[in-house]
N, C-alpha and C positions, 0 to 999 in steps of 0.2 A: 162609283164613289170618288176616284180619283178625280173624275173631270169634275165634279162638280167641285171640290176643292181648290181649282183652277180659277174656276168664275166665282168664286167668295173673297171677299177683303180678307185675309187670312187673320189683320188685327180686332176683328170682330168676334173671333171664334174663343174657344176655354177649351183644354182640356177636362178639367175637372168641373164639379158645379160649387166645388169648396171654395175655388178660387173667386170667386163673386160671393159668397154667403153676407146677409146684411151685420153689422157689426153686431149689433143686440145676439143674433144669432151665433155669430164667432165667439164671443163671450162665454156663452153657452155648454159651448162645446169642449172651449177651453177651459172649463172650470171641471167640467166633468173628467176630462182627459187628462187633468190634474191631478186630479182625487186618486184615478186609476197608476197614474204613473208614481205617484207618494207608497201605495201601497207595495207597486213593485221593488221601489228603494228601499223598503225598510228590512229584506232581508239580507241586501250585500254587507260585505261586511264593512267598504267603505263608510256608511252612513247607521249601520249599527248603534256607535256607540253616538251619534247624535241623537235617535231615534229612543233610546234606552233612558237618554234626559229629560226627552222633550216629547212626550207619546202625541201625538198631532192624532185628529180623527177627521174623516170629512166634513166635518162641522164647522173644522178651521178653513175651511180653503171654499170659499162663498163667490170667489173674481178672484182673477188670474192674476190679479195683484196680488194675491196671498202666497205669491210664489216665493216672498220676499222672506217669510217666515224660514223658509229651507236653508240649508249650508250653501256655501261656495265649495265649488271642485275647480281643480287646479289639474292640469297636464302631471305634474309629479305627484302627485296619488294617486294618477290612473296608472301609472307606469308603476307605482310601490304594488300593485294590483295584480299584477303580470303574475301567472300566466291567463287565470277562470275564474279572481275575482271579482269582476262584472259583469257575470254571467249570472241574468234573472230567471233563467229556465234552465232544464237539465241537457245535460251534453248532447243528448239525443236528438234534441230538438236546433239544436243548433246546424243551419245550413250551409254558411259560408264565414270564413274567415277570412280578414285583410292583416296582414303582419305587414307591420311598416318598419322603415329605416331606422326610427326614432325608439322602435320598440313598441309603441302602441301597438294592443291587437284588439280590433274591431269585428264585433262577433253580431250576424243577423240570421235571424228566423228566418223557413219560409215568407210566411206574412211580412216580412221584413224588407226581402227583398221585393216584394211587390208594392212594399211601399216606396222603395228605391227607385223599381221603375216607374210608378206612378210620378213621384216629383220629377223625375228627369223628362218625362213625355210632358209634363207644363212646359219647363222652360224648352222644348224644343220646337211642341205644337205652337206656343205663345210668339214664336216668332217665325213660322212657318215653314215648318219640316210636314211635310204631309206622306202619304202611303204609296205615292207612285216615286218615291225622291232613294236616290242611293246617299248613303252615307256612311265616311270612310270616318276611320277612328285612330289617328295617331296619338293617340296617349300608353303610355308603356302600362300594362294591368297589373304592375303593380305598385302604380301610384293611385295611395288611398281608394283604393275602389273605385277610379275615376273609368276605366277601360268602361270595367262591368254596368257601370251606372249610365254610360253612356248607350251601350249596346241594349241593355235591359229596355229604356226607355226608346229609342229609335225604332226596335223593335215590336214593343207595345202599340203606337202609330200606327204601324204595318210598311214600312220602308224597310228599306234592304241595309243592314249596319255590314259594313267589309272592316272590320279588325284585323290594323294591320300596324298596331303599337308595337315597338323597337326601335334599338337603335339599325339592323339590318334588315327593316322590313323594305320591301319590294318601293314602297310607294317613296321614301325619299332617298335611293338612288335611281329611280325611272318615273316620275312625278308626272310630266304630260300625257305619256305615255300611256299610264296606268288610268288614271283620271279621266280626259277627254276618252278615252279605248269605249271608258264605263257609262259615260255623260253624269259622270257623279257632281249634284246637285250640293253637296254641304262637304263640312272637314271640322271634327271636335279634335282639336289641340290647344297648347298653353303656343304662347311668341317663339319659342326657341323653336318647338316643332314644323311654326308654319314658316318661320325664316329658311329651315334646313329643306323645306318642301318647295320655296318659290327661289332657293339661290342652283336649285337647278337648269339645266340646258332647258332653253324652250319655255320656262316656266310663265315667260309675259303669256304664253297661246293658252293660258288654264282658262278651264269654263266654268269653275266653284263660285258658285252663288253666294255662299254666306261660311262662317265660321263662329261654331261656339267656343268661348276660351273662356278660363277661369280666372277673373278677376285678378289683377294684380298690378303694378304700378307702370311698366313699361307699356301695358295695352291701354293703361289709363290717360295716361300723358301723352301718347301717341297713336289712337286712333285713328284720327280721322290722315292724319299721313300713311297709317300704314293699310287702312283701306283704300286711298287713293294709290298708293303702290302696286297692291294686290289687283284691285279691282273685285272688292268682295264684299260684302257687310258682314260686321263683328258684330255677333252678340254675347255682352258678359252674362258669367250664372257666375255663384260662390257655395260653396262646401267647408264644412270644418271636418280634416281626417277622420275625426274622434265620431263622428254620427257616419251622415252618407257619403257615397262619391259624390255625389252632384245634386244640385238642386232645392237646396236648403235657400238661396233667395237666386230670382233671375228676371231678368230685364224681360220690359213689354216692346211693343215696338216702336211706342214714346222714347223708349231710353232718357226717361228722369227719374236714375233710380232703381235698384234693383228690389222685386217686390216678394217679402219674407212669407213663404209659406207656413201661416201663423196656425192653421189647423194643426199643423205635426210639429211644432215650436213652439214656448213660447221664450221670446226675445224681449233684453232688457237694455239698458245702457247704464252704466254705472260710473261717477268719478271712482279714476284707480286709487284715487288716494284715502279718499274717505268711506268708500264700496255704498255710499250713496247714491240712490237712483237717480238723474236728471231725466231734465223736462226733454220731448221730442223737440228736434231741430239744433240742443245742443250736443253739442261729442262728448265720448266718453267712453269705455270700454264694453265691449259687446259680449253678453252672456246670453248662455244658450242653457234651455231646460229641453230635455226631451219628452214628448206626449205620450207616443203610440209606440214607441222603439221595444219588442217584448224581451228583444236578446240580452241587450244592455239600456241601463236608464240613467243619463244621466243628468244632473240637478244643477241648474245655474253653471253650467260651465264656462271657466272664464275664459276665453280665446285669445285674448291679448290685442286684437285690434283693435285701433280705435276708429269709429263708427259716429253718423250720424245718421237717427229715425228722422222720417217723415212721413206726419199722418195723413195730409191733406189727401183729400180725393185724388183717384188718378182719371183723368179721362178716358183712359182703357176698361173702365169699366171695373176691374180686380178691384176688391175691397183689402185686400192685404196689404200695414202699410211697407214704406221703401227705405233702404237703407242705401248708405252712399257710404264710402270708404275711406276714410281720412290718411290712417300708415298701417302699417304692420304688415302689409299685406306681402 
């Protein structure tokens, strides 16, 4: 299997078949995965007392535009929530937790995390991480679930993930060494990581093909120099702590655009000021609803960047549309 992944345009392939569904059909499923995810909210107690005003039935929610009908969540009522207030299942069921800096704590099922690794095996397969490819993981695990979501999904592919996030891991004080030793093929880190990885001895002899990084202004503005430095391709993916580590939207091999996994999302743009929706192609604040999440669900959460959709077709083939990054990030 590996070779023949060899001899294929790697920008032809999908991981998922979700990632191409025709729009009529994404609608579909988003409206149904709606319904389900409203039911789940209405026992937290976050949205309790919404629910208590406002009795909604699946009757209301017809198109994923009816998302509109639901509350806004904000970061400081998910933090007023702390410790197992959003928590849609019993303790028992809960598999993993992310406790972050800020205080969020991020709670997934089984079925959770295999939705984890599924999004992460899109954006890694989507840019051609295949089963014969080693790949090393300098992200600290316990930044928002980024380690795990990375290794989850590398390993779903069938490639070999070397976890080896810290500040004293092996690989950014012996970086050529370690790398070339392994003929390691990729490197998931954020800028700071991969600066601290290539301002070692020797590092112009590295043989890493490519790097997924997470979205953010220094890799935006400075790409295409800091891959002609490197000698590597960068491919962005974006995450919001509050749901997965990774993989909530990630670039094709077009790179116009990073393409929103609208199956397990659905994504809004809002003026901040007036929390009116706008039109795709203008900016505005990027709200995220959760579909499938069983651990925790949450409704229009407002992330605070600001964001511009676009629906057009992509020539990759993915029917999901793409989001482009304006600030916040």
């Amino acid at each position: 299997m590996a070779e023949l992944f060899d001899k294929l345009p790697f920008e032809n392939l999908y991981w998922n078949q979700m990632e191409t569904l025709p729009p009529s059909e994404l609608r579909e499923l988003q409206t149904l995965r709606l319904r389900r995810a409203v039911e789940r909210a209405k026992e937290l107690p976050l949205y309790r007392d919404f629910f208590a005003k406002n009795p909604l039935s699946d009757a209301d929610f017809q198109s994923p535009e009816d998302v509109r009908r639901l509350p806004l969540t904000t970061e400081t009522q998910l933090l007023d929530q702390y410790p197992a207030g959003l928590w849609t299942v019993p303790r028992h069921e809960i598999a993993r937790l992310y406790a972050q800096k800020n205080g969020l704590l991020t709670a997934l099922t089984r079925q959770d995390v295999q939705t984890q690794a599924d999004l992460t095996a899109r954006l890694m397969y989507g840019t051609g991480t295949r089963s014969n490819h080693f790949v090393q993981i300098s992200l600290n695990f316990d930044r928002a679930g980024a380690g795990f979501a990375y290794q989850a999904g590398i390993e779903s592919i069938g490639a070999a993930a070397i976890p080896q996030g810290g500040e004293n891991a092996e690989i950014l004080s012996a970086p050529t060494d370690f790398l070339n030793s392994l003929n390691v093929n990729g490197i998931c880190a954020d800028t700071k990581c991969l600066a601290d990885v290539f301002s070692g001895a020797g590092c112009q002899s590295l043989s890493l093909d490519y790097a997924h990084v997470p979205v953010g202004p220094e890799v935006l503005n400075r790409r295409g120099e800091l891959e002609d430095r490197w000698n590597l391709k960068i491919w962005l993916n974006w995450s919001h702590p509050a749901f997965f580590g990774a993989g909530m939207a990630n670039e094709c091999y077009l790179r116009c655009g990073l393409h929103l996994q609208e199956d397990v999302f659905l994504f809004e743009i809002l003026n901040p000021q007036t929390l009116e929706c706008v039109e795709d192609g203008l900016p505005g604040e990027l709200v995220v609803t959760d579909l499938t999440r069983e651990a925790q669900t949450l409704l229009r959460f407002r992330t605070g960047l600001t964001a511009v959709i676009n629906s057009a077709p992509c020539a990759c083939g993915r029917t999901g549309r793409r989001v482009t990054f304006v600030s916040g990030q």
